[in-house]
KOLLOLO-68195 format. One line per field, with one value per residue: residue in one letter; y, z, x of N, C-alpha, C, O, CB in turn. Coordinates in steps of 0.05 Angstrom, whole numbers, plus 5000, padded with zeros to 4 digits. Each point is the difference from the previous one (the first is absolute). Glycine has a CB too. Layout:
N
r <- A, ...
n.y <- Y, ...
n.z <- Z, ...
n.x <- X, ...
ca.y <- Y, ...
ca.z <- Z, ...
ca.x <- X, ...
c.y <- Y, ...
c.z <- Z, ...
c.x <- X, ...
o.y <- Y, ...
o.z <- Z, ...
o.x <- X, ...
cb.y <- Y, ...
cb.z <- Z, ...
cb.x <- X, ...
This chain:
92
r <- X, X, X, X, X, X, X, X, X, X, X, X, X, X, X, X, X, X, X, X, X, X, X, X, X, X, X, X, X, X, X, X, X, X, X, X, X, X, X, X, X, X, X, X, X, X, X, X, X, X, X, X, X, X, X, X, X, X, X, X, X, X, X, X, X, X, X, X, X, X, X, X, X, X, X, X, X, X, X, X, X, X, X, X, X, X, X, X, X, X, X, X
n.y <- 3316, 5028, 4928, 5019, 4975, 5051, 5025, 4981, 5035, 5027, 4987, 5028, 5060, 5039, 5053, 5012, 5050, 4958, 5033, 4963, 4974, 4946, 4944, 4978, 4926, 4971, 4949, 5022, 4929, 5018, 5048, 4999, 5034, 5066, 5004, 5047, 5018, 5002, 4939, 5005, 4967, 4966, 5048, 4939, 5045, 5015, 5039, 5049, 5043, 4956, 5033, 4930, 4982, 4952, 4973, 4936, 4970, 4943, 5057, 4931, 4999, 5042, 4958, 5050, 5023, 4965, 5062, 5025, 5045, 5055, 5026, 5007, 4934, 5028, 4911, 4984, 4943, 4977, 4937, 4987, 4921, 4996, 4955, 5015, 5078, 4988, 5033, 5012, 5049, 5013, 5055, 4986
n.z <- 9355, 4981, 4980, 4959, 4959, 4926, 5049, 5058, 4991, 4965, 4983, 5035, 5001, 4973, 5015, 5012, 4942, 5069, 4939, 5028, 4954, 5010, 4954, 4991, 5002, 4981, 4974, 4980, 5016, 4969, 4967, 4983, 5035, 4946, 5086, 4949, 4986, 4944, 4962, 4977, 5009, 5066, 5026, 5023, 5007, 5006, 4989, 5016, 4988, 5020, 4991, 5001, 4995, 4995, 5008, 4980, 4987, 4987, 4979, 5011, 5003, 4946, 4968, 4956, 4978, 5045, 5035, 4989, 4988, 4998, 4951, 5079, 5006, 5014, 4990, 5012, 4965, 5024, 5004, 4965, 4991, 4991, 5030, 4957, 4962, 4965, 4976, 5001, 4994, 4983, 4969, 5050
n.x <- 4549, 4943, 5000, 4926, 4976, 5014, 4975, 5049, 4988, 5000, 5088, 5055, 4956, 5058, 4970, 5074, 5021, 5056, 5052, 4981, 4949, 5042, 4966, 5061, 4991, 4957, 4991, 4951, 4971, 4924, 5016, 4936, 4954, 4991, 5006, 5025, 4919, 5035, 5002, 4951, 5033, 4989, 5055, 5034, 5002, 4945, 5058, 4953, 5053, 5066, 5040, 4996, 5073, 4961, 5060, 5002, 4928, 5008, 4960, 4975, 4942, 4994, 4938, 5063, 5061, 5041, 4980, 4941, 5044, 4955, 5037, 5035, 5047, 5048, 5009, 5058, 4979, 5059, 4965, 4927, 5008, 4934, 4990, 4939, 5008, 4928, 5049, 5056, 4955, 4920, 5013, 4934
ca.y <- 4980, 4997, 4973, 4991, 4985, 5034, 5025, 5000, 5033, 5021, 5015, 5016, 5025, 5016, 5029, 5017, 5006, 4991, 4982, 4972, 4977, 4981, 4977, 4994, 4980, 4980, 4984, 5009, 4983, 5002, 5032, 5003, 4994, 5032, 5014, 5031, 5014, 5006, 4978, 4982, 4968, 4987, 5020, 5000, 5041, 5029, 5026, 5022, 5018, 5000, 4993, 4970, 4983, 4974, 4986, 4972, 4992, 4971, 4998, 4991, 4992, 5029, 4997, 5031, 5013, 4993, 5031, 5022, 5024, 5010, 5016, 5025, 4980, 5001, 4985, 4991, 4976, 4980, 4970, 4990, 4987, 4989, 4969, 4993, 5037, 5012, 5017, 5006, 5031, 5014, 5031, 4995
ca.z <- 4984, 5010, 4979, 4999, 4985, 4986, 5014, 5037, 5014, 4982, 4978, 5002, 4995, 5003, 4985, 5019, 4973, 5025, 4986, 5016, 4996, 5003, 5010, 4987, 5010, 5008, 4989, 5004, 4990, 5010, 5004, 4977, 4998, 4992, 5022, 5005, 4985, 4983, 4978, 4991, 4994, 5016, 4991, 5023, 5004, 4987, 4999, 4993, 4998, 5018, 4992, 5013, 4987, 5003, 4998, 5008, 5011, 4983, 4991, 4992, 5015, 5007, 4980, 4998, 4989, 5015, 5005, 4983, 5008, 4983, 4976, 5015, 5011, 4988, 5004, 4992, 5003, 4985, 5013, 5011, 4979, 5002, 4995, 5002, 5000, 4983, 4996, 5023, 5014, 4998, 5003, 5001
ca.x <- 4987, 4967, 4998, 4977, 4997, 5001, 4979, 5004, 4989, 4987, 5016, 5017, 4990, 5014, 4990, 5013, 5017, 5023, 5031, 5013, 4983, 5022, 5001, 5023, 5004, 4969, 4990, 4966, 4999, 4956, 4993, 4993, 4971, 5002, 4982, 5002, 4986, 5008, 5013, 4988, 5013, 5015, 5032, 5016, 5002, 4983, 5008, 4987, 5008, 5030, 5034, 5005, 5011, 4991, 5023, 5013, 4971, 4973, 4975, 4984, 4976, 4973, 4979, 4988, 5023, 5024, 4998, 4985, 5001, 4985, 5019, 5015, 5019, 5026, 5006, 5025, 4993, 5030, 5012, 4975, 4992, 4971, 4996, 4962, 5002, 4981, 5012, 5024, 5005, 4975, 4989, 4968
c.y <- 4999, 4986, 4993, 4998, 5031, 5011, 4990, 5017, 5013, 5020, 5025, 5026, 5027, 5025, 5015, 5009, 5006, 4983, 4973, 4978, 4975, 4973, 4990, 4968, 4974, 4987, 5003, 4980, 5001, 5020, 5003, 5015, 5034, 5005, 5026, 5011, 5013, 4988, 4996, 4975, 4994, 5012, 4991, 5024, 5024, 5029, 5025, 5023, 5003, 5006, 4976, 4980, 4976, 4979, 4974, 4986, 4983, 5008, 4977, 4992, 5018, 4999, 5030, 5016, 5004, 5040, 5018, 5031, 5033, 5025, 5025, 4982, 5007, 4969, 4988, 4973, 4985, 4975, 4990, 4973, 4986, 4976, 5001, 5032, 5005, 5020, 5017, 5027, 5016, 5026, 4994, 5023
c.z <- 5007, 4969, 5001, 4972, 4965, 5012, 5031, 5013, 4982, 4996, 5016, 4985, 5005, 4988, 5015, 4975, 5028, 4977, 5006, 4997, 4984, 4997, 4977, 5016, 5009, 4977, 5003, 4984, 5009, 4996, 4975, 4993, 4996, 5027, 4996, 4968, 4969, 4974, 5003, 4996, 5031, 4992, 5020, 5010, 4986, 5011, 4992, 5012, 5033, 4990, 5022, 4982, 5010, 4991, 5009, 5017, 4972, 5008, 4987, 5016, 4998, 4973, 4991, 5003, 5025, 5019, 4978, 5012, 4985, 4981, 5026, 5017, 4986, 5011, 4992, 4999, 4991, 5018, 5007, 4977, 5005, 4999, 5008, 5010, 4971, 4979, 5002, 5004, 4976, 5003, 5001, 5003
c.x <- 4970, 5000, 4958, 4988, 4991, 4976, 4999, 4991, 5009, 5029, 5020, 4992, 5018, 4994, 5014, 5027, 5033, 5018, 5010, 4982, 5015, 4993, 5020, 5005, 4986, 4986, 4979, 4984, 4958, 4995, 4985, 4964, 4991, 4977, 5005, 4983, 5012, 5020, 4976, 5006, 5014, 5038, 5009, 5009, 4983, 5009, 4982, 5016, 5028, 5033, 5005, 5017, 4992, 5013, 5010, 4978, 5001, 4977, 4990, 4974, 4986, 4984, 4996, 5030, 5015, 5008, 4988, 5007, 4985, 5026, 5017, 5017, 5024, 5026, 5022, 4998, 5031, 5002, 4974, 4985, 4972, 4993, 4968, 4995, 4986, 5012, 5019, 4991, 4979, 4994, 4963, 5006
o.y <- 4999, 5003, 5006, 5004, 5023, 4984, 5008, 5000, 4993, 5023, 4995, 4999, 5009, 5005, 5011, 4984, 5019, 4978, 4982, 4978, 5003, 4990, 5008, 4997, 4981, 5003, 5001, 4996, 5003, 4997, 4991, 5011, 5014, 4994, 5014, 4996, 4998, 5011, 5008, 4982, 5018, 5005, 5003, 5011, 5008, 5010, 4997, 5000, 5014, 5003, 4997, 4995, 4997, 4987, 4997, 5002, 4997, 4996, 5000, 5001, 5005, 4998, 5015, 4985, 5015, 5009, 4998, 5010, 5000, 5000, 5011, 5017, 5009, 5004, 4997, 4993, 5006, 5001, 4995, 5002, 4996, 4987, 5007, 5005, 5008, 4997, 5023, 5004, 4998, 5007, 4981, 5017
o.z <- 5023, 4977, 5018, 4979, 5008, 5011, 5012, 5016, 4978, 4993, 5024, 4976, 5023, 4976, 5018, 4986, 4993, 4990, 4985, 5007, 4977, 5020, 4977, 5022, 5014, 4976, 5024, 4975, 5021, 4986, 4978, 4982, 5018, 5002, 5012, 4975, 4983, 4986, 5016, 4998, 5016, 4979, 5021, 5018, 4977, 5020, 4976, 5024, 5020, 4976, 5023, 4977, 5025, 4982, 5024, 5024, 4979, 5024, 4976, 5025, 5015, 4979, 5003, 4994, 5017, 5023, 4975, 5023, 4976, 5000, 4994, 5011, 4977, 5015, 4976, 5023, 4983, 5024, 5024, 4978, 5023, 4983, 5020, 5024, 4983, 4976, 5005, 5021, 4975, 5022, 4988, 5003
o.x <- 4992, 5009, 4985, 5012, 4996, 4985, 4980, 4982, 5007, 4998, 5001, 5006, 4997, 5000, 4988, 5011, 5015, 4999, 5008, 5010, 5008, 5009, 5005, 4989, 5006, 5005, 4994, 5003, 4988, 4980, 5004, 4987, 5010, 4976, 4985, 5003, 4982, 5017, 4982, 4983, 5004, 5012, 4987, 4987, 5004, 4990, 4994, 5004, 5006, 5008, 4991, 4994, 4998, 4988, 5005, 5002, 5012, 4994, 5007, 4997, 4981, 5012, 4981, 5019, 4990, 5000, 5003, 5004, 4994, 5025, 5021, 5013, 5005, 5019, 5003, 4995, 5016, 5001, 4999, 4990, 4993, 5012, 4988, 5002, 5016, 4998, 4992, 4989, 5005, 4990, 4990, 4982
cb.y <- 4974, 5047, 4964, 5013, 4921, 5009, 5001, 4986, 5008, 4976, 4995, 4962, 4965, 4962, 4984, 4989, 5016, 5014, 5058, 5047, 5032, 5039, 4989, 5062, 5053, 5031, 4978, 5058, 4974, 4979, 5028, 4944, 4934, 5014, 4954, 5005, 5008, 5014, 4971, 5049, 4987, 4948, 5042, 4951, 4981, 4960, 4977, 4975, 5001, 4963, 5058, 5010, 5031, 5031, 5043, 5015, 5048, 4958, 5041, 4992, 4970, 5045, 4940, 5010, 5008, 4935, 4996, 4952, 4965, 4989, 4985, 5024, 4955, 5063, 5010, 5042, 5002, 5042, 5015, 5055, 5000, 5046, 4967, 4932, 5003, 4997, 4964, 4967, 5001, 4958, 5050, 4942
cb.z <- 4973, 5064, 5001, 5064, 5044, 4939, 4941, 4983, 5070, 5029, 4937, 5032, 4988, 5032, 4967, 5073, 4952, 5066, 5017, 5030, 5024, 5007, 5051, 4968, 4991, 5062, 4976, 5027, 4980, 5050, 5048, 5017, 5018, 4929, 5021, 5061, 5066, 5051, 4985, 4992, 4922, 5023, 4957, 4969, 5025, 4977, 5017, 4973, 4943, 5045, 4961, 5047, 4964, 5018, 4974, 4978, 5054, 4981, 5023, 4950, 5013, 5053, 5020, 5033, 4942, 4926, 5050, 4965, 5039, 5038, 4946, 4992, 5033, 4986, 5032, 4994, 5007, 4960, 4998, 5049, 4965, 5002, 4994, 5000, 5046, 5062, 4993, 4967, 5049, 4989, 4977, 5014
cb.x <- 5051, 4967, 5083, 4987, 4989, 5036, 4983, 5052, 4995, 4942, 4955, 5025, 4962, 5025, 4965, 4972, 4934, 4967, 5008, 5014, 4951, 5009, 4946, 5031, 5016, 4983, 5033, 5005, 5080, 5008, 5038, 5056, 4984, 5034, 5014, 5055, 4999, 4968, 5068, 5006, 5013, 4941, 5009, 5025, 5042, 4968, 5042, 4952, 4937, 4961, 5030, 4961, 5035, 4979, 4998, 5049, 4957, 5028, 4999, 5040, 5034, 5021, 4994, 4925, 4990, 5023, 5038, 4952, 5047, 4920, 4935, 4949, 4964, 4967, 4961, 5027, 4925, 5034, 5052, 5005, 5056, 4980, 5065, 4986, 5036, 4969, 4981, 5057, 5058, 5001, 5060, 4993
């Protein structure tokens, strides 16, 4: 669980194409604040050129897209729900 207030910090950055990439079971809460060079927008998860399941979670509090991802990602998403989330799930 990571909690604060939206844009808190700066989010969950995944660039590793690792089958086993895994979050599941959590709660993400402020993230957002765009410190990775390569967005532009505020993103609780930001995916670039990964594979990753992202499973049974709460995303809120983010000024901006709950999860992004770009067109070479390969993202398994299921059971994720949004509160005060700008945007749930985002190709950039």
């Amino acid at each position: 669980t990571s909690t604060g207030a939206s844009n808190f910090w700066a989010g969950i950055h995944i660039a590793s194409r690792n089958t086993s990439n895994r979050i599941e079971n959590f709660e993400l809460d402020g993230a957002g604040n765009s410190f990775v060079v390569c967005c532009n927008g505020e993103n609780g998860f930001r995916a670039v050129n990964a594979v990753a399941t992202i499973r049974n979670g709460e995303i809120k509090n983010v000024d901006g897209c709950g999860i992004s991802y770009d067109s070479n990602s390969d993202l398994t998403i299921d059971g994720i729900s949004y509160t005060n989330v700008t945007s749930g799930e985002c190709e950039e």
